[in-house]
C-alpha positions, 0 to 999 in steps of 0.5 A: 351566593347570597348573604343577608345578616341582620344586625340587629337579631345577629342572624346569619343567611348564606344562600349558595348556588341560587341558579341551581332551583334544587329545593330543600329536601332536609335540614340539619341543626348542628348545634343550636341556632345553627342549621344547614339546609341541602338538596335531595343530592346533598347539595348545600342551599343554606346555611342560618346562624343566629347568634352569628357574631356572638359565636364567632368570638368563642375560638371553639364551640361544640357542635353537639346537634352534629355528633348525634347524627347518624354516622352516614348523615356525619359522614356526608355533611362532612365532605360538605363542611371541609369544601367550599363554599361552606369552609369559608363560614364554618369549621368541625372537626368530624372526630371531636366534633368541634369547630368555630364559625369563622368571621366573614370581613364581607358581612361589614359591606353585605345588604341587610334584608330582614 
């Protein structure tokens, strides 16, 4: 796993399994400035947050983008959200589709690369 966060335009990057050469085979925006990238095996790639900080104070956010997903898509992307290694960064809740982002402690030592 990789983390990059830009301080300065408070964007997130986690880039998972970076071994794993799987390309990107869709993307999907959960809210606004929060998308996830997978494989075509539904293997998560990456996950970008703009805003990361900011959103991370609200104790929760609706994840409007998610709920307007096909109940198949919802379905899969759920198994993928409640498991690591995306637990560690977000959190939504399937029924009522809203959630939070959970403040990483790590990103105060992570490399800055932008």
């Amino acid at each position: 796993m990789k983390i990059l966060y830009d301080e300065k335009y408070d964007i997130l990057d986690v880039f998972f399994n970076e071994t794993n050469h799987d390309s990107v085979t869709a993307s999907y925006e959960l809210r606004d400035g929060i998308v996830l990238y997978v494989s075509e095996n539904m293997v998560p790639r990456q996950l970008k947050v703009v805003n990361y900080r900011r959103l991370t104070e609200f104790p929760m956010i609706h994840f409007n983008r998610f709920a307007k997903l096909p109940e198949t898509i919802r379905e899969q992307l759920s198994a993928l959200l409640t498991s690591p290694p995306l637990s560690a960064f977000i959190r939504i809740d399937s029924e009522t589709n809203y959630g939070y982002l959970i403040n990483q402690p790590i990103l105060e030592a992570c490399h800055r690369e932008f």
